[in-house]
C-alpha positions as CSV (number, residue, x, y, z in Angstrom):
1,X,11.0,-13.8,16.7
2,X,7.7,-14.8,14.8
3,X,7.9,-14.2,10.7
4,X,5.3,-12.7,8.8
5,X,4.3,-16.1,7.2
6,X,3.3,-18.4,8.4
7,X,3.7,-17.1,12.0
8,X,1.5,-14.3,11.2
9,X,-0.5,-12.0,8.8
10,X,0.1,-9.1,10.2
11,X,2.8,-7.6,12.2
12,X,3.2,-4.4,14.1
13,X,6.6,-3.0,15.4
14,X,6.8,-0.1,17.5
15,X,9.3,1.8,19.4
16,X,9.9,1.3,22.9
17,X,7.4,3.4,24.5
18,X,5.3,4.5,21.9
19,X,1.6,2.8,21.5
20,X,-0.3,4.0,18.8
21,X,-3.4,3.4,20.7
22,X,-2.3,5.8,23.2
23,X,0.0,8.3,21.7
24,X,-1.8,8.7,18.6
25,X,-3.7,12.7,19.1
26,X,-7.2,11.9,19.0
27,X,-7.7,15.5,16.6
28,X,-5.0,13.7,14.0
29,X,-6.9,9.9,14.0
30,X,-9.7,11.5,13.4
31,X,-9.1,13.8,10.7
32,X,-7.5,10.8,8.7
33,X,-10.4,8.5,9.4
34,X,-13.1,11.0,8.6
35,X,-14.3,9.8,5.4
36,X,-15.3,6.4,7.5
37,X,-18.0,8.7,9.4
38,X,-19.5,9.4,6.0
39,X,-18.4,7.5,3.3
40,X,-20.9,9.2,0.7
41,X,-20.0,12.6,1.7
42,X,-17.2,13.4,-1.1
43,X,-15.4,15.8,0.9
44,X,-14.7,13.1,3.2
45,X,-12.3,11.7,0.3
46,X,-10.3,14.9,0.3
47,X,-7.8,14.7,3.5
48,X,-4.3,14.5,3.0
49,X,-1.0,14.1,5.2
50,X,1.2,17.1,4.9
51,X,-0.7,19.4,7.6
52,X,-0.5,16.7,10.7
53,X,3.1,18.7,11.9
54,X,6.6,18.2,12.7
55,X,5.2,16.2,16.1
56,X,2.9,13.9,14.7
57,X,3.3,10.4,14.7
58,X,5.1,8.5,11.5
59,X,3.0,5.4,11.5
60,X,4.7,3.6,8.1
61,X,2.5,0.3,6.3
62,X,4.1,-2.1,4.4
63,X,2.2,-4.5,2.5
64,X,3.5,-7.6,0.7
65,X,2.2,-9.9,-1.5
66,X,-1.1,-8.5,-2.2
67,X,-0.8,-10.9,-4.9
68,X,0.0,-14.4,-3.4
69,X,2.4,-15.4,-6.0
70,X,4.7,-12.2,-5.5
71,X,6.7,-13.1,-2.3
72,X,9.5,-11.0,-2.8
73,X,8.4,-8.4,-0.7
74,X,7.4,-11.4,2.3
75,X,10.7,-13.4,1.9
76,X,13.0,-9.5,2.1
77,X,10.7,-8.4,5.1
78,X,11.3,-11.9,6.9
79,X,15.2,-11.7,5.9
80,X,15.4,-8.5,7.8
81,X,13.4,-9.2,10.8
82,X,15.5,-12.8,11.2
83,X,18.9,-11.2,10.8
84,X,18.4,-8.2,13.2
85,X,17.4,-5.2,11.0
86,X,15.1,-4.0,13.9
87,X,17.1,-3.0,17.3
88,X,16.2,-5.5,20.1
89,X,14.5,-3.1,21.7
90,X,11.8,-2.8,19.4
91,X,8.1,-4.0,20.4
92,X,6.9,-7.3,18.2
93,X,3.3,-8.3,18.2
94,X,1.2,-10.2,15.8
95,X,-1.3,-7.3,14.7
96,X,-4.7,-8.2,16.3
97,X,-8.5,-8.2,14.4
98,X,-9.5,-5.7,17.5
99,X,-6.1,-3.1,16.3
100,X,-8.4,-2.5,13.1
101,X,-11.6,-4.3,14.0
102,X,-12.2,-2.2,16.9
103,X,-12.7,0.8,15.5
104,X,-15.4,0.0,13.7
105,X,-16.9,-0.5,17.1
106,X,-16.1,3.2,17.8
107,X,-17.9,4.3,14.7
108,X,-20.5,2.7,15.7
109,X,-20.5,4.5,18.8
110,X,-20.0,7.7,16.9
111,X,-23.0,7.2,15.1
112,X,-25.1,6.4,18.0
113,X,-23.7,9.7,19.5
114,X,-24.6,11.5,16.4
115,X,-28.1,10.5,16.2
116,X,-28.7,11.5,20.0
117,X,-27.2,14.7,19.2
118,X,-29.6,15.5,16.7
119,X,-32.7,13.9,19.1
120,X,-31.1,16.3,21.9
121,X,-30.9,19.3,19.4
122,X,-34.5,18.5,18.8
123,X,-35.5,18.8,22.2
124,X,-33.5,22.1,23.3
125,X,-30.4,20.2,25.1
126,X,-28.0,20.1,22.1
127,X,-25.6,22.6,23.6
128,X,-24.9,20.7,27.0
129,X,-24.6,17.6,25.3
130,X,-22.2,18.8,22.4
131,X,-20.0,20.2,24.8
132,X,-19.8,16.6,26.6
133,X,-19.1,15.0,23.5
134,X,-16.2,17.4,22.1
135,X,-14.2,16.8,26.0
136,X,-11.7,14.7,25.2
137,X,-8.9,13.9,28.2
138,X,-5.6,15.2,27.3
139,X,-3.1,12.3,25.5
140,X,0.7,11.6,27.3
141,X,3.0,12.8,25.0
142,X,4.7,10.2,23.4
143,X,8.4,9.3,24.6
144,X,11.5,11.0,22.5
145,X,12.9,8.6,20.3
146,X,16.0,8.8,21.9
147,X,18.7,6.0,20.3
148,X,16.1,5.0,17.9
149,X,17.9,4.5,14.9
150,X,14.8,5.3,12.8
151,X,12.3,8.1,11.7
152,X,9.0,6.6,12.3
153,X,7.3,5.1,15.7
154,X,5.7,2.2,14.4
155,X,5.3,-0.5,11.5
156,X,2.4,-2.2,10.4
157,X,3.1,-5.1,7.8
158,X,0.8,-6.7,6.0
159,X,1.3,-10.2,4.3
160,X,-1.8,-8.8,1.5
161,X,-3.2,-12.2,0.5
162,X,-2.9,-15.0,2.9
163,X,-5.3,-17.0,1.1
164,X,-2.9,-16.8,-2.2
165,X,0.4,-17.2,-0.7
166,X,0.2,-20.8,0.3
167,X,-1.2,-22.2,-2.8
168,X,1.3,-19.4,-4.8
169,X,-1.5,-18.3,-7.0
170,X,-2.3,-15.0,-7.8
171,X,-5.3,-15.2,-6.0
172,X,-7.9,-17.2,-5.2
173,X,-11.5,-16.3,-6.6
174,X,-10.7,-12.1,-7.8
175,X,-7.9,-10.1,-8.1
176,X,-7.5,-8.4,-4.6
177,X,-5.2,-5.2,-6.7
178,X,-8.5,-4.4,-8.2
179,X,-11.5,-4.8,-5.5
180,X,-10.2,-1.2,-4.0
181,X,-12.8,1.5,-5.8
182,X,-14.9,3.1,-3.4
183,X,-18.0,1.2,-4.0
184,X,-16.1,-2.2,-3.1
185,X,-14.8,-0.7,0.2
186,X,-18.3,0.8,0.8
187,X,-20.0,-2.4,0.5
188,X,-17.5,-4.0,2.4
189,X,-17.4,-1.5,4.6
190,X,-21.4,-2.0,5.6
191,X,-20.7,-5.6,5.6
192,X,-18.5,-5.1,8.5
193,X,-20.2,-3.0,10.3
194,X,-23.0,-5.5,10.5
195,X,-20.9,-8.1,11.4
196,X,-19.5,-5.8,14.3
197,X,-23.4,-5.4,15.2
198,X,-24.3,-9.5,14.9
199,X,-22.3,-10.6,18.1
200,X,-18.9,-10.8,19.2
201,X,-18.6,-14.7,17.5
202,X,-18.4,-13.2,14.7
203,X,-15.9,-10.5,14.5
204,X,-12.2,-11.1,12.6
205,X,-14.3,-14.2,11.3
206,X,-14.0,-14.5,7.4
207,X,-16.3,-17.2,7.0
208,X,-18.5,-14.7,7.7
209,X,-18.4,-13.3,4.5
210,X,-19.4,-15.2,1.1
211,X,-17.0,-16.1,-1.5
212,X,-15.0,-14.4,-3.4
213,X,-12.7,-14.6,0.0
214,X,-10.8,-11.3,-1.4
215,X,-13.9,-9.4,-0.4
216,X,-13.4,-9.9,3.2
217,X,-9.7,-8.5,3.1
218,X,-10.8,-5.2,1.5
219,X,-12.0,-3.5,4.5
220,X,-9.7,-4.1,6.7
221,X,-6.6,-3.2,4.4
222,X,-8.1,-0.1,2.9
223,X,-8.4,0.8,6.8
224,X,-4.4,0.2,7.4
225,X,-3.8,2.7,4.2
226,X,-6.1,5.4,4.5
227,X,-5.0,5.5,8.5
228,X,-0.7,5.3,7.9
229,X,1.9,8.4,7.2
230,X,3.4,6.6,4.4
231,X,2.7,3.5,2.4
232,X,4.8,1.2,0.4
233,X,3.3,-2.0,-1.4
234,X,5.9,-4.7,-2.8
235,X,5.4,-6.7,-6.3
236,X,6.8,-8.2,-8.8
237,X,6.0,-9.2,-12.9
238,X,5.6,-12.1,-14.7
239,X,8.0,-11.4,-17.6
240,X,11.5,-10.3,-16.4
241,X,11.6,-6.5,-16.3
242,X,13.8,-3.8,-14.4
243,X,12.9,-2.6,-11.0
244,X,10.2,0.2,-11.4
245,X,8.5,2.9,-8.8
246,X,4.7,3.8,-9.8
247,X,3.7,6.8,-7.9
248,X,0.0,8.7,-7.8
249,X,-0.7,12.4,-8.9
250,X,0.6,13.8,-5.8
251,X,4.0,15.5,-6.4
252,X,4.4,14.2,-2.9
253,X,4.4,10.8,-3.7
254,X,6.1,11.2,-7.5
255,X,9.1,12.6,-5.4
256,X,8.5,9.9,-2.6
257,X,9.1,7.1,-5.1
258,X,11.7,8.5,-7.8
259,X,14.2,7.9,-4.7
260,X,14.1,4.6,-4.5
261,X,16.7,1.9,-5.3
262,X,15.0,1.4,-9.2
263,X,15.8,2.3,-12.4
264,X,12.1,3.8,-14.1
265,X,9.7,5.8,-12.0
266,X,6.2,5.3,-13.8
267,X,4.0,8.0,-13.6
268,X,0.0,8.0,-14.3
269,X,-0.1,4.2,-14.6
270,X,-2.5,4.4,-12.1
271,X,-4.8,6.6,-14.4
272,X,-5.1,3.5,-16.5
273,X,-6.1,1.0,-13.6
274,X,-8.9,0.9,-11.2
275,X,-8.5,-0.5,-7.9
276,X,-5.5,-0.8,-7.2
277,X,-4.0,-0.4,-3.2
278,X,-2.2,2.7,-5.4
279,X,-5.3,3.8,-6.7
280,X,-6.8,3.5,-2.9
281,X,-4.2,5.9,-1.7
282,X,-4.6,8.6,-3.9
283,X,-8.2,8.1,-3.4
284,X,-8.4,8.8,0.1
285,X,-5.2,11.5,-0.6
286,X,-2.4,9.9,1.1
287,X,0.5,11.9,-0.3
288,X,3.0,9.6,0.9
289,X,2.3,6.4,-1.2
290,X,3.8,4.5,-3.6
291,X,4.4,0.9,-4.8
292,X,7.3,-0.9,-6.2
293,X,7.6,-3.8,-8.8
294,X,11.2,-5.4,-8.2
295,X,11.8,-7.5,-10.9
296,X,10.4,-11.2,-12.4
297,X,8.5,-13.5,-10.1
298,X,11.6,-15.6,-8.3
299,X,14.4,-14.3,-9.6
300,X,17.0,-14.0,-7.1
301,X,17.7,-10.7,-8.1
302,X,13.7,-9.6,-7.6
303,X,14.4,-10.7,-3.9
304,X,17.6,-9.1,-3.1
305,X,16.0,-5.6,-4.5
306,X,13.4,-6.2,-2.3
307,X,15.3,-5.9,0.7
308,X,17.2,-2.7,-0.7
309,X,13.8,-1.0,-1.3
310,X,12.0,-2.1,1.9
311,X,15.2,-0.8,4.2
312,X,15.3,2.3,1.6
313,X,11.6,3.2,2.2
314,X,12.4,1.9,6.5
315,X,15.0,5.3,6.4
316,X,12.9,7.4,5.5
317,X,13.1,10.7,7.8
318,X,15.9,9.0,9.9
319,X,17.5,11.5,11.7
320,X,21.2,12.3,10.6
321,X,22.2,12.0,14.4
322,X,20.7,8.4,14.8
323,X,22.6,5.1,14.7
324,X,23.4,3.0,11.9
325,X,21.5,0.0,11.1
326,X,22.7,-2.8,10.6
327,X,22.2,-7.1,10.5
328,X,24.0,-10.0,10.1
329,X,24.2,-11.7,8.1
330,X,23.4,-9.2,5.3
331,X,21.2,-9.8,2.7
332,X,22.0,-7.3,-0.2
333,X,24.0,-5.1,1.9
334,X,21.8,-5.2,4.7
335,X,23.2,-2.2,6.7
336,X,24.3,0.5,7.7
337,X,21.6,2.4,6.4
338,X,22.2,5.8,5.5
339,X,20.0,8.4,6.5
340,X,17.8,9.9,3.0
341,X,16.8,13.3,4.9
342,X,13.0,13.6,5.1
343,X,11.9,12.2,1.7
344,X,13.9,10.1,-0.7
345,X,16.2,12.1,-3.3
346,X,16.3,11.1,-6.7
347,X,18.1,8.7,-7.9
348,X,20.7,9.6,-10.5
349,X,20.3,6.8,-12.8
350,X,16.2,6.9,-12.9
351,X,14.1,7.4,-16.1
352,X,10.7,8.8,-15.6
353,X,8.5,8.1,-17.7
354,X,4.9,8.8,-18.4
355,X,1.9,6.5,-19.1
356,X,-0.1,6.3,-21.7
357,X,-2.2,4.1,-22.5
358,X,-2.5,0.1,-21.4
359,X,-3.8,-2.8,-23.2
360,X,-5.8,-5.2,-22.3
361,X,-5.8,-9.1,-22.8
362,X,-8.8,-10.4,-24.6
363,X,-10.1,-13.3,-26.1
364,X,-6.9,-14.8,-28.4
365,X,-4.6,-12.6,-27.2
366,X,-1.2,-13.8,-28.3
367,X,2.1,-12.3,-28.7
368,X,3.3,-11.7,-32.3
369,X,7.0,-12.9,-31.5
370,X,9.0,-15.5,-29.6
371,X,9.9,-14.4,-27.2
372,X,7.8,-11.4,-26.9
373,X,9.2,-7.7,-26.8
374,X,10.9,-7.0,-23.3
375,X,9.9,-4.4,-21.0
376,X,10.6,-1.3,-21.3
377,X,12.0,-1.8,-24.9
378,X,11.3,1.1,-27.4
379,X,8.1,-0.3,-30.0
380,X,8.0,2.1,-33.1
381,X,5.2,4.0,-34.1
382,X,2.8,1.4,-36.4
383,X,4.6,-2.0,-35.0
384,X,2.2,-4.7,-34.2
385,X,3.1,-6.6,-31.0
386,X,0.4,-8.9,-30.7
387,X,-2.9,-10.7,-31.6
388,X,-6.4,-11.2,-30.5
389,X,-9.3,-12.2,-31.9
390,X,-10.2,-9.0,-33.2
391,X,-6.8,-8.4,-35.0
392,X,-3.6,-6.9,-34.8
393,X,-2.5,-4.8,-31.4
394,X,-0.1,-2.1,-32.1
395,X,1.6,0.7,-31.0
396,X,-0.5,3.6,-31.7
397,X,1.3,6.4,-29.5
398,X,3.3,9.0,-32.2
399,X,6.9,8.4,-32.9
400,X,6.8,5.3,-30.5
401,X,6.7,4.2,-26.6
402,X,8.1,2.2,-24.0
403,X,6.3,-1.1,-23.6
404,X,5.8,-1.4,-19.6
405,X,5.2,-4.5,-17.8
406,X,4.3,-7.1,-20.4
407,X,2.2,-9.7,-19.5
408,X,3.9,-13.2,-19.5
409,X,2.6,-15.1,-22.2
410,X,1.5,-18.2,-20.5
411,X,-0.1,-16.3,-17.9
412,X,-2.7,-14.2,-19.4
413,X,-5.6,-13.5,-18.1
414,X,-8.8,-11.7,-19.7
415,X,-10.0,-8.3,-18.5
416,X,-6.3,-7.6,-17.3
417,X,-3.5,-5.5,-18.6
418,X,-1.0,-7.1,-21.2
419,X,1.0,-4.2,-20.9
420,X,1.0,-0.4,-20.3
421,X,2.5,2.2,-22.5
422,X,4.4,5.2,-21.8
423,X,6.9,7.7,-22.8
424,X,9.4,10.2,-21.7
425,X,7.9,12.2,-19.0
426,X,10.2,15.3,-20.1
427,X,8.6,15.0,-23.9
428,X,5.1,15.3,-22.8
């Protein structure tokens, strides 16, 4: 059975039966593709996954190392894949460019549609023509589930950065977590489309795109999220931290994430960063989004809660007649796997908290202390916590905050956060 890396870059696994390319009601693709048919039109942004019904597909997206020196996420998912997490049954293919790339071929074709609707509208034949273009042949119904032991029909998993992972950098030339604002996928969008227009030697090719080489993975990836149910990205820090949740806006996605395996849920961190694949969610209003930061780069401990978040966010909607699932050997418990009802419930233990404010790391930015504050420890009101060239940085929030996700000293990097602030969620 093929890994993620380096077998493959993508992954889908189905149920028996079930192909999204045929089971998938054409009404429901296209209501969460729409704001691909006009990405200027700002309604087009608006669509959101709580209306699609009690028979709609659950098509989950997993996406790992989106930075390429975060392979907790890659090693988990390849842990449970090699020691039998999926049922034998389950359909394995590499994703192919043609899964995503072709449907920029059927925009295309909806465009050139479009434009002879108008010409026959024109001309006094739009009626007869609109009616041949809204006939759509009726879809099989998908088969039931049956003993499939989980809630969803298929998995897409996406190693994020391939270009990062086998060198173990961050990335190569930009940040991928940040290229996903609407003008980025826009441009990248267009870019795409007139590769798809150029000739068929050129499509899936990323040489055809210049460098930065994060470019060419923003179209295809903000594709995968704005077109899944749910959505659950996998990192991990520099500086040793507990396991955290960061959800968007939605209350949706704040309950989706406060029922993970973690000890903080971290709300409106996402308010203080720009292009994130969190930020791309909410942008293009998937409800059920989140992503998960599992501990320091490495650690043992970062890996093993991996694997308990990935199989917690694989149970999600698991019927409470289906059977356990289970692997051997078992990574961090690797099954059973109880059933967690149709979203997550909190966990007992979490703390949410709220975001503030973040810092940034500029020019001489250096910690005031060795070792620096850890995360999540409590920084009073007035206490400095580090250096730049411009002076002291400290906390500035009344009667203190929680110092999130602090940058690891030797690895800082200007423009980028140092560290996010936040407090109690219940004292705001």
């Amino acid at each position: 059975m093929p890994t993620l890396f380096p077998a493959t870059s993508a992954l889908l696994i189905t149920r028996p039966g079930y192909d999204p390319r045929l089971h998938t009601p054409v009404s429901l693709a296209l209501r969460r593709g729409r704001w691909w048919e006009d990405p200027t039109n700002e309604d087009n942004f608006r669509f959101g996954k709580e209306g699609e019904g009690a028979g709609a597909p659950v098509e989950m997206l997993l996406t790992v190392s989106v930075h390429g020196n975060e392979q907790c996420g890659l090693r988990a998912f390849n842990a449970l894949l090699d020691n039998g997490f999926f049922p034998a049954s389950a359909v394995k293919r590499e994703l192919q460019d043609e899964d995503v790339l072709g449907f920029y071929d059927e925009l295309l074709l909806h465009r050139e549609r479009e434009r002879e609707r108008t010409a026959a509208d024109a001309g006094g034949g739009g009626a007869e023509l609109s009616a041949n273009l809204q006939h759509t042949p009726a879809l099989p119904p998908p088969p039931p589930r049956g003993t499939w032991p989980f809630g969803w029909d298929t998995l897409t998993v996406v190693l994020g950065n391939p270009h990062a992972v086998p060198v173990g950098k961050r990335f190569v030339d930009v940040n991928l977590n940040r290229l996903f604002r609407k003008e980025v996928v826009q441009e990248q969008v267009g870019e795409r489309l007139k590769n798809r227009t150029s000739g068929p030697e050129k499509r899936g090719d990323d040489q055809a795109f210049p460098k930065p080489v994060e470019l060419a993975l923003v179209p295809t990836l903000a594709y995968l999220i704005s077109h899944s149910s749910a959505h659950l990205d996998v990192h991990s820090t520099s500086s040793p931290t507990p396991a955290f949740s960061i959800p968007h806006s939605a209350p949706i996605s704040k309950a989706f994430c406060s029922g993970f395996p973690v000890d903080y849920s971290v709300q409106g961190m996402l308010d203080v960063q720009e292009g994130t694949t969190g930020c791309w969610a909410r942008e293009v209003g998937m409800g059920v989004a989140g992503t998960v930061e599992c501990g320091q780069h490495d650690d043992e401990e970062t890996y093993l809660k991996a694997v308990d978040v990935i199989k917690h966010f694989l149970s999600i909607n698991r019927p409470s007649s289906s059977p356990s699932v289970s692997c051997s050997p078992s990574p961090s418990s690797c099954g059973p796997s109880s059933p967690i009802g149709p979203l997550p419930t909190r966990q007992a233990s979490h703390k949410i908290l709220q975001c503030t404010s973040a810092v940034h790391c500029k020019p001489g930015f250096r910690y005031v202390s060795t070792p620096p504050p850890s995360a999540f420890a409590y920084i009073s009101e007035g206490e400095v916590v580090a250096r730049d060239d411009k002076g002291d940085i400290k906390c500035e929030t009344q009667g203190g905050a929680f110092l999130i996700m602090p940058v690891a000293p030797q690895l800082v990097h200007d423009g980028e956060e140092a560290w996010v602030w936040g407090v109690e969620a219940e004292a705001q």
